[in-house]
MDAnalysis code that builds the backbone (N, CA, C; Angstrom):
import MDAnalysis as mda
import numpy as np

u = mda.Universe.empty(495, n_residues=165, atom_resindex=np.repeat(np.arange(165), 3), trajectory=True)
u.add_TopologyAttr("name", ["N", "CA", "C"] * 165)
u.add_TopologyAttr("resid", np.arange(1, 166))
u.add_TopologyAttr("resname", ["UNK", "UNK", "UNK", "UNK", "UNK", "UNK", "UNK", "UNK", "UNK", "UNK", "UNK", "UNK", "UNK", "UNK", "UNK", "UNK", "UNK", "UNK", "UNK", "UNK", "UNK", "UNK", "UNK", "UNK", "UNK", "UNK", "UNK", "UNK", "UNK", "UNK", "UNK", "UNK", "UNK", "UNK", "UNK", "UNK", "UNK", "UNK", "UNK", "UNK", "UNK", "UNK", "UNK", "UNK", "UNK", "UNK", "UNK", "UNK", "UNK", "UNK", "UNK", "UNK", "UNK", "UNK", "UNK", "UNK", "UNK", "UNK", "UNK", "UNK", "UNK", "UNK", "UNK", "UNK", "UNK", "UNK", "UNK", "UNK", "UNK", "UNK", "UNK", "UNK", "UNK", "UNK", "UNK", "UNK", "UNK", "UNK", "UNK", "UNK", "UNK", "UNK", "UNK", "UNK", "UNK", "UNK", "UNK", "UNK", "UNK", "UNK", "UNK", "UNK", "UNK", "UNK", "UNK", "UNK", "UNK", "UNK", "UNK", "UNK", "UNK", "UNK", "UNK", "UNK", "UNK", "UNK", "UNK", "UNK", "UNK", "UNK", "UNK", "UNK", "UNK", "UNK", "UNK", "UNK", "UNK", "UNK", "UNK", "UNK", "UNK", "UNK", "UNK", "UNK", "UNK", "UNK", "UNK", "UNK", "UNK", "UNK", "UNK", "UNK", "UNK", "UNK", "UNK", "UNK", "UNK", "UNK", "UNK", "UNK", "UNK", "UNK", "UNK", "UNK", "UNK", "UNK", "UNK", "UNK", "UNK", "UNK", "UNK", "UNK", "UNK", "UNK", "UNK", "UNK", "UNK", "UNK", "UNK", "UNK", "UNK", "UNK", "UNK", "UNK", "UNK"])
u.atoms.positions = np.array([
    [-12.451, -29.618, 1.557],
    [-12.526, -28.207, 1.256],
    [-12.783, -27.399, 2.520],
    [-13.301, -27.795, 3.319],
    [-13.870, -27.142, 4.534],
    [-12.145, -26.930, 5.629],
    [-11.802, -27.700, 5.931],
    [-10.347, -27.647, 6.547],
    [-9.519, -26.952, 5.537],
    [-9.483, -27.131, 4.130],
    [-8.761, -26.000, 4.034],
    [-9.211, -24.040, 4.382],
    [-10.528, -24.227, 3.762],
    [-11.039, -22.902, 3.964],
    [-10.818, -22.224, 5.472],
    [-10.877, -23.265, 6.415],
    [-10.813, -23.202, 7.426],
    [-9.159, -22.725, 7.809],
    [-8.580, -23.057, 7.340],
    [-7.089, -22.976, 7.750],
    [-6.535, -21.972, 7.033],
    [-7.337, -21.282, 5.897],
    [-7.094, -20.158, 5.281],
    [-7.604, -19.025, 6.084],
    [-8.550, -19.384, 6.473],
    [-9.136, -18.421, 7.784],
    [-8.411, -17.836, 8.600],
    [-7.840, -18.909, 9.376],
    [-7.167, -18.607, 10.741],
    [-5.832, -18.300, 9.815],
    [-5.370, -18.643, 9.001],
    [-3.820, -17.596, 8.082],
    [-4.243, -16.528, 8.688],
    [-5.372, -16.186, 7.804],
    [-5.773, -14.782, 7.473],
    [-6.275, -14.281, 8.780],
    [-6.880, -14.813, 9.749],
    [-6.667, -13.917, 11.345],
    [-5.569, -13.820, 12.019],
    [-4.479, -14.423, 11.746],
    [-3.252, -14.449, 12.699],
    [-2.825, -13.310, 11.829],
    [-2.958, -13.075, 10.488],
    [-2.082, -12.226, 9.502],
    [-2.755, -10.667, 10.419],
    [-4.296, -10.976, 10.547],
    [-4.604, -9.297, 10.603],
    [-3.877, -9.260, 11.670],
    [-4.147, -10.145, 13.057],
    [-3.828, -10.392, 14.701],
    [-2.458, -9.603, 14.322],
    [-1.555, -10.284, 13.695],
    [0.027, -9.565, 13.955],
    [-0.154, -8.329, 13.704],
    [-0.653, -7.954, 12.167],
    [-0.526, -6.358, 12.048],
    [-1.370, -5.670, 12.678],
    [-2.350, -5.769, 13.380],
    [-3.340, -5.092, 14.212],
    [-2.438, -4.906, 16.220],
    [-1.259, -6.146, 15.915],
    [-0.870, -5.807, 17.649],
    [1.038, -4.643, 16.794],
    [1.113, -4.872, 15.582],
    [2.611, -4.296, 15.251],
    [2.183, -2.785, 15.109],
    [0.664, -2.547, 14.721],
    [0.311, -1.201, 14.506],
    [0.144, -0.101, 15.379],
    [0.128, -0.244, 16.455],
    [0.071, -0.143, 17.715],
    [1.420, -0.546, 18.650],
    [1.834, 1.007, 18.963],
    [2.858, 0.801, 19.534],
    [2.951, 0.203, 21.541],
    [1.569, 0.512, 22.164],
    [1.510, 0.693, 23.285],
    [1.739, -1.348, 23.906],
    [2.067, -1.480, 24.835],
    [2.456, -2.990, 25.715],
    [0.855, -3.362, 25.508],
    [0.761, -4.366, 25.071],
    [-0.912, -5.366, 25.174],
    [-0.806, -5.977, 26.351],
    [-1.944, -5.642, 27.389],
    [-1.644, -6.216, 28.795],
    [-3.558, -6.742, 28.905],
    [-2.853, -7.869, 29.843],
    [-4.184, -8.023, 30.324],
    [-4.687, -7.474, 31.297],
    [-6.283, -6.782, 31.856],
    [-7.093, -6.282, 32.542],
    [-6.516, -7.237, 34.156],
    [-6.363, -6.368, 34.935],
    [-6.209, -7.201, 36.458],
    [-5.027, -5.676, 36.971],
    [-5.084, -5.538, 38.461],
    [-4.530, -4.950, 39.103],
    [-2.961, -4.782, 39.192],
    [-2.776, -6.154, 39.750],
    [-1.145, -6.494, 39.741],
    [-0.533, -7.251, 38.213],
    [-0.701, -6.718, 37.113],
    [-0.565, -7.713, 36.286],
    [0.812, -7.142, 35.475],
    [1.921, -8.153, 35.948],
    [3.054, -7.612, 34.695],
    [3.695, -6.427, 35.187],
    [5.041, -6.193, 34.435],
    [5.826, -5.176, 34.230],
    [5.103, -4.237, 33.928],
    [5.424, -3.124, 33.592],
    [5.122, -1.734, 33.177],
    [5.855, -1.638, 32.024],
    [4.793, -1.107, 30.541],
    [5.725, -1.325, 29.849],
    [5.980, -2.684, 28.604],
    [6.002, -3.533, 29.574],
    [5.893, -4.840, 28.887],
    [4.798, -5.396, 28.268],
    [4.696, -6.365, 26.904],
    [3.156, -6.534, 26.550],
    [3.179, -8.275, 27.265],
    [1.529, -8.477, 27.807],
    [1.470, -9.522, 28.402],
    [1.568, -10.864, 27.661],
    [2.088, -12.219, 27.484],
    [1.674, -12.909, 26.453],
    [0.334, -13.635, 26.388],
    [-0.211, -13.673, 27.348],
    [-1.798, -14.422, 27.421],
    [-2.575, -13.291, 27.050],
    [-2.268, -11.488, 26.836],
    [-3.092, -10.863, 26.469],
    [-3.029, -10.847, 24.518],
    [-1.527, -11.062, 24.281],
    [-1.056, -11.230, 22.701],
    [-1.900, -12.596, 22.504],
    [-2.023, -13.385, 22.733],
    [-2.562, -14.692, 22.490],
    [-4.071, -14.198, 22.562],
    [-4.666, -13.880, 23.260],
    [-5.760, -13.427, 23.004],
    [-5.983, -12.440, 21.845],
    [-5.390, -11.672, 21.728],
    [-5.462, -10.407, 20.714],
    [-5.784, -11.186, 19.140],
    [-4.626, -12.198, 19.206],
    [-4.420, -13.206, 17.912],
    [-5.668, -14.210, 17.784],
    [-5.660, -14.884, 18.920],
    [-6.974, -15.960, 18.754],
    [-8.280, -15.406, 18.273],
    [-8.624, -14.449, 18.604],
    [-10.288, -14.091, 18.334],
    [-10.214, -13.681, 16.798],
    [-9.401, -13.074, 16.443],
    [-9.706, -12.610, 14.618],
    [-9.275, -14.580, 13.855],
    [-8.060, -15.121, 14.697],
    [-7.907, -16.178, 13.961],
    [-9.248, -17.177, 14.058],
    [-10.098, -16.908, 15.152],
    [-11.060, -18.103, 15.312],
    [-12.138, -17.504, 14.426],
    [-12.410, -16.217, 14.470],
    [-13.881, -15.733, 13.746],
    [-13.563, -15.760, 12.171],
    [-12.605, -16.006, 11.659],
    [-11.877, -16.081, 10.394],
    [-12.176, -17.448, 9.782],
    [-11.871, -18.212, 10.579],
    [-12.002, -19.569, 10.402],
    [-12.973, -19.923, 10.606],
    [-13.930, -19.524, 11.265],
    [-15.066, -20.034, 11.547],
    [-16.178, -19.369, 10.175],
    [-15.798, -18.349, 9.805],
    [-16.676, -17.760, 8.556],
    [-15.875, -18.610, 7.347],
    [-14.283, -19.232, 7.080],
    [-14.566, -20.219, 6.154],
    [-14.981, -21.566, 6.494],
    [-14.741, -21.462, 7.360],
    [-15.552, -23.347, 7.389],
    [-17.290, -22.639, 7.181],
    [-17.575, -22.033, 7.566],
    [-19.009, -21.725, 7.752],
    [-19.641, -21.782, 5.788],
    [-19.182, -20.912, 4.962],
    [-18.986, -21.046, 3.876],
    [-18.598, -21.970, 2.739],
    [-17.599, -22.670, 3.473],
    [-16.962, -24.039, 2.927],
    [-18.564, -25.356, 2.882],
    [-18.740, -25.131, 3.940],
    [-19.953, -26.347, 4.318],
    [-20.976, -25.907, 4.100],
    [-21.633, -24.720, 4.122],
    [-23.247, -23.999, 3.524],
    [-22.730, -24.372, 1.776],
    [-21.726, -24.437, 1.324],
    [-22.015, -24.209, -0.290],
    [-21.938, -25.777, -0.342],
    [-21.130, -26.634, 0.215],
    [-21.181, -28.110, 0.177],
    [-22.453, -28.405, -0.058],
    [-23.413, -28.625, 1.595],
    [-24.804, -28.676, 1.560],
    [-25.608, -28.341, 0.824],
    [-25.925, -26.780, 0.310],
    [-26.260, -26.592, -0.626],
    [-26.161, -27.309, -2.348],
    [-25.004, -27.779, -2.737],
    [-24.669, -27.993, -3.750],
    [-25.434, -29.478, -3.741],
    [-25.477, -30.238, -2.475],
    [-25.619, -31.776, -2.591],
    [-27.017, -31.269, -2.438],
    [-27.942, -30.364, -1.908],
    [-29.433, -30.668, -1.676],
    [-29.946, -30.034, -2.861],
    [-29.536, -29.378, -3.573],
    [-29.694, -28.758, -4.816],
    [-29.543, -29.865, -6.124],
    [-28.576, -30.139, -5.983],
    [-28.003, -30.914, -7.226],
    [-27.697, -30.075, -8.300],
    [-27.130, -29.207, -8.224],
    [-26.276, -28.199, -9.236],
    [-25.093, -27.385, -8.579],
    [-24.535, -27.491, -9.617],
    [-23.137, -26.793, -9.396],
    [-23.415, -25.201, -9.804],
    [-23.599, -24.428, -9.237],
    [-23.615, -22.731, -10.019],
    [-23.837, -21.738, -9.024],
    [-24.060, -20.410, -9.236],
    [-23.364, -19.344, -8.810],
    [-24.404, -19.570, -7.074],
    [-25.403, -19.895, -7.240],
    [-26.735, -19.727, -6.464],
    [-26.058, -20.174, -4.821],
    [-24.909, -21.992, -4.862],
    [-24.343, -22.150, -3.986],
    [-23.595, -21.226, -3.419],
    [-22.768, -20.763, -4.078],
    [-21.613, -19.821, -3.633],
    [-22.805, -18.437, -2.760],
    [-23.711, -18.032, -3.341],
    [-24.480, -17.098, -2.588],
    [-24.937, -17.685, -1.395],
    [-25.783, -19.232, -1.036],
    [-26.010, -19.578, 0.097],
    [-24.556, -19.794, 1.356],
    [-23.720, -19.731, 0.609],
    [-22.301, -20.476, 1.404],
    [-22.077, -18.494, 1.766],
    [-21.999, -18.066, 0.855],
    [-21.533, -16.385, 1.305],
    [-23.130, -15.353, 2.413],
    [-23.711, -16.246, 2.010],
    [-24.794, -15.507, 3.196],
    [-24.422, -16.104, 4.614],
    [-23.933, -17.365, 4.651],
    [-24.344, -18.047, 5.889],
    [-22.636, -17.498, 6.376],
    [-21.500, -17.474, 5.882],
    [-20.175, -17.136, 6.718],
    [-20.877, -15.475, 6.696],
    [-21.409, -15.062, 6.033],
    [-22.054, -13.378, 6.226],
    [-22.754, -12.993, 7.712],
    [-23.363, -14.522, 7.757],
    [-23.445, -13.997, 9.296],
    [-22.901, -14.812, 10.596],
    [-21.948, -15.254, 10.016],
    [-20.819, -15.085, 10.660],
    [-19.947, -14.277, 11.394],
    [-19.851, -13.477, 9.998],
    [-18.683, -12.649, 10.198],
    [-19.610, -11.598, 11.140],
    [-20.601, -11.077, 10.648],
    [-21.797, -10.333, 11.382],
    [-21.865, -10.582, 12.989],
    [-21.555, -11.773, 12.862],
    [-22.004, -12.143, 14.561],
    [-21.177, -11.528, 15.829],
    [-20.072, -11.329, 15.007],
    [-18.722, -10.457, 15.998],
    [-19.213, -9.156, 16.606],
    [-20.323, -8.665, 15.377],
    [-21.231, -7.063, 16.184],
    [-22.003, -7.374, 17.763],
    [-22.674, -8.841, 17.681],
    [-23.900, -9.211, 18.191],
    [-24.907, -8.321, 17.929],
    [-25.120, -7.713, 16.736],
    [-26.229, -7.109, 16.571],
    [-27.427, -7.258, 15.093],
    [-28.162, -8.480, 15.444],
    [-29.312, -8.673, 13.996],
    [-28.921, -7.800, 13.227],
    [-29.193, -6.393, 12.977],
    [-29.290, -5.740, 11.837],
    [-27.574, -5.886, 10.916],
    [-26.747, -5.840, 11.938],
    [-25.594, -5.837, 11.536],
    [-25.076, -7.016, 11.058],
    [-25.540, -8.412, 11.207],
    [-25.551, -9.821, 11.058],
    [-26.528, -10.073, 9.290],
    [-27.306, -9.378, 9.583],
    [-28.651, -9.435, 8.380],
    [-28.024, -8.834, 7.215],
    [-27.526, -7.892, 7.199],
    [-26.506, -6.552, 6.034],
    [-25.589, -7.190, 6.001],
    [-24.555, -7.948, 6.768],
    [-23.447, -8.509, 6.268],
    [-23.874, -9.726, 5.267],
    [-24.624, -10.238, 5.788],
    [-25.215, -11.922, 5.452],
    [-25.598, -11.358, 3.578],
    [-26.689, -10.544, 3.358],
    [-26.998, -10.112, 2.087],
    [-25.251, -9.054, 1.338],
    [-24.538, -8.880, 2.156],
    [-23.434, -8.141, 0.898],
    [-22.257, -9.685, 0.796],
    [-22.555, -10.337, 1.918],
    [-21.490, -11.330, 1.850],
    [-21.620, -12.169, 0.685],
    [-23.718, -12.453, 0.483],
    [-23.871, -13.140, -0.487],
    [-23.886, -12.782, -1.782],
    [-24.062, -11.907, -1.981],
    [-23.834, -10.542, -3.303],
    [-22.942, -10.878, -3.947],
    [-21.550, -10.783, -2.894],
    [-20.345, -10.659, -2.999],
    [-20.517, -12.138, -3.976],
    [-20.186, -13.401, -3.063],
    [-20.111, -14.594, -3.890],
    [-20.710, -14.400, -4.841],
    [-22.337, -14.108, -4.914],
    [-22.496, -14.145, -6.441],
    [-21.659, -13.925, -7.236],
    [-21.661, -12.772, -7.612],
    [-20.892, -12.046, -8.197],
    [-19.405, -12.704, -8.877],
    [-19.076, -12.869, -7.789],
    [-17.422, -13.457, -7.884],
    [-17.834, -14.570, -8.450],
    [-18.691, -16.103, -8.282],
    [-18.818, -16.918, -8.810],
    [-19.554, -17.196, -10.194],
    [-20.263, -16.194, -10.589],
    [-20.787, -15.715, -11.475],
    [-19.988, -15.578, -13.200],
    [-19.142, -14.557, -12.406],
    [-18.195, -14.113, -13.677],
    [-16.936, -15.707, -13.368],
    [-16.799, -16.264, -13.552],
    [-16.413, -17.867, -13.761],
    [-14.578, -17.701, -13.021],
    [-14.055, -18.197, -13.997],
    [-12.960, -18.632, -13.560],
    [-11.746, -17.851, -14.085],
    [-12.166, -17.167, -15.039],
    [-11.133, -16.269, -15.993],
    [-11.651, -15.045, -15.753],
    [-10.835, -14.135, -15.651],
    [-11.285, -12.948, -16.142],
    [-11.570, -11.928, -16.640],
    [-11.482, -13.061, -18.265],
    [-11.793, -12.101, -19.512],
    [-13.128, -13.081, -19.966],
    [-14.642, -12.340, -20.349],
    [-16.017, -13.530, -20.473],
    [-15.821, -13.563, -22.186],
    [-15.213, -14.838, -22.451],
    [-15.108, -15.581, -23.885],
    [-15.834, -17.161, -23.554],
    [-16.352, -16.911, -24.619],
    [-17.337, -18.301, -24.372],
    [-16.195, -19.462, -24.942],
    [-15.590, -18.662, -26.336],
    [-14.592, -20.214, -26.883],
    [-13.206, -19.055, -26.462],
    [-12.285, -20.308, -25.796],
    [-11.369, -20.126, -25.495],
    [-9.864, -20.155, -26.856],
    [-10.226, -20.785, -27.256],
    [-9.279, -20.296, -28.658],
    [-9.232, -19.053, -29.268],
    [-10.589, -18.676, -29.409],
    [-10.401, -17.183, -29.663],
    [-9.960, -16.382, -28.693],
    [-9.774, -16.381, -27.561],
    [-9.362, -15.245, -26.485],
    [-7.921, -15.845, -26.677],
    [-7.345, -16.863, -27.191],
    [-5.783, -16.725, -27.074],
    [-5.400, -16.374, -28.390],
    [-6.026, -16.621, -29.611],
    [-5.826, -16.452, -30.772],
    [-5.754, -14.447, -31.004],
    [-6.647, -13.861, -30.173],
    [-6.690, -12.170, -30.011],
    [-5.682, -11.828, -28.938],
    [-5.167, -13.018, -27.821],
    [-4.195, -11.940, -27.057],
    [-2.666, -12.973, -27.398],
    [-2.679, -13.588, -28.312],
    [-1.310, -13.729, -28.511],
    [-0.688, -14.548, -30.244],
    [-2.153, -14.088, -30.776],
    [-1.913, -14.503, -32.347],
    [-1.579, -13.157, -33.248],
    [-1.798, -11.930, -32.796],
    [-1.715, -11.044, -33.710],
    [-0.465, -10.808, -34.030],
    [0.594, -10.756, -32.973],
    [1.676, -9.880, -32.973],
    [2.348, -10.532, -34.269],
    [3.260, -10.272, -34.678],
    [4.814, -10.980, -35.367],
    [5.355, -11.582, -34.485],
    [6.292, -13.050, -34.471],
    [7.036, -13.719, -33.677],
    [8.138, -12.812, -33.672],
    [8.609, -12.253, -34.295],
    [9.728, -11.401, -34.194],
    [9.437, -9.859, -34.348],
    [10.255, -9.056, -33.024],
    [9.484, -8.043, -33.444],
    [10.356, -6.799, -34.702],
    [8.910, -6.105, -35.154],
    [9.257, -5.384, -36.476],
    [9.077, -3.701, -36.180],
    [10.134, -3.142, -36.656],
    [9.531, -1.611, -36.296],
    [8.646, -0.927, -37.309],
    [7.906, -0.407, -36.764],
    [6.988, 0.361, -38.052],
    [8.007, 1.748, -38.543],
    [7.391, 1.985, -40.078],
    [7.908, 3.058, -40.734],
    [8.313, 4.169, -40.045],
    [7.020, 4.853, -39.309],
    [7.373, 5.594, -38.609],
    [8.219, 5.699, -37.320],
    [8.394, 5.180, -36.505],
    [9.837, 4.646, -35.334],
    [10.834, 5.156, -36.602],
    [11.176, 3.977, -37.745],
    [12.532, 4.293, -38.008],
    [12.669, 5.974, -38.859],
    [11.206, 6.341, -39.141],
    [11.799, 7.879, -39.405],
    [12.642, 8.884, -38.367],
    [11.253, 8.233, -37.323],
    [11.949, 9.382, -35.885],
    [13.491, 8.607, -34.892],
    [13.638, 7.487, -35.889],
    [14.908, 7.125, -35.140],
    [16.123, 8.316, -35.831],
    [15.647, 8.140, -37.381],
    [16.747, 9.324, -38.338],
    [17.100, 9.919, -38.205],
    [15.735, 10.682, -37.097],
    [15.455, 12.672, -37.334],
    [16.113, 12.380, -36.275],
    [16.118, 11.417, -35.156],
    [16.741, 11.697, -33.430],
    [17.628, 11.193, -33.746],
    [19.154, 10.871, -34.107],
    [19.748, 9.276, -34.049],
    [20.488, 9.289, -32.427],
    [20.477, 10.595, -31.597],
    [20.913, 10.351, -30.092],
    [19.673, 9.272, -29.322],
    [18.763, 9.012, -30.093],
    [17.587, 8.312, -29.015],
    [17.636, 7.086, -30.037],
    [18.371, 6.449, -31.042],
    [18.102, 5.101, -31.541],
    [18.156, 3.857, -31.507],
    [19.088, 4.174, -29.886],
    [18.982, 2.531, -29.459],
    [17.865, 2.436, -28.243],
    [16.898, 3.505, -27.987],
    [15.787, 3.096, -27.138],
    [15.073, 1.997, -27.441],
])
């Protein structure tokens, strides 16, 4: 689980990396005197641009991936409480990109919120305790075939230019 989370990460930093260098029309150059065309974007400065969101990405899911692991094995329960220790600890993670405690501390508590939350309300997202009844209400009522009510075929009468809507 951790390598994948991890590799969903860095997706998801190369994804912002591209649209964060396509949004921006100006050449990405690297800092130095003689460096490059004019004009042109540098590629060791694009590679940089890309690497840092792809590494801090990845590093807040593996960070998450393995705090809820740990957690789950030193705990011995499966429930929402992991997902909050796994979302505090990539929280300050993601935080750490400020270098600033307060800003590390506030991410860490909304990151873990967040998981709650999300792990909380389960796997569906409609809260039915028996699952027969939530399919029996969203796909037992109708008619297998459908029927028009009385009224449709009055106002098909009164309209008959609108009766094959």
């Amino acid at each position: 689980m951790i390598y994948s989370l991890q590799g969903v990460g860095a997706a998801a930093g190369t994804f912002f990396a591209a649209c964060q260098l396509a949004w921006y029309p100006d050449p990405i150059k690297s800092a130095g005197r003689f460096t490059g065309k004019p004009g042109i974007s540098d590629s060791k400065a694009i590679m940089r641009t890309i690497a840092r969101p792809a590494f801090w990405m990845s590093a807040a899911g593996a960070t998450f991936a393995a705090a809820e692991c740990m957690a789950e094995a030193a705990r011995g329960k499966q429930d929402q409480w992991n997902a909050t220790i796994g979302g505090m600890a990539s929280g300050i993670v993601v935080g750490a990109v400020s270098k600033r405690p307060g800003v590390m501390f506030g991410t860490s508590l909304g990151m873990g919120l967040f998981m709650f939350a999300l792990d909380m309300t389960g796997p569906n997202a409609v809260w039915e305790d028996d699952q027969t009844e939530l399919n029996r209400r969203m796909y037992g009522i109708l008619p297998k075939t459908h029927q028009e009510s009385e009224a449709l075929g009055n106002l098909k009468e009164k309209y008959p230019k609108f009766k094959d809507l």
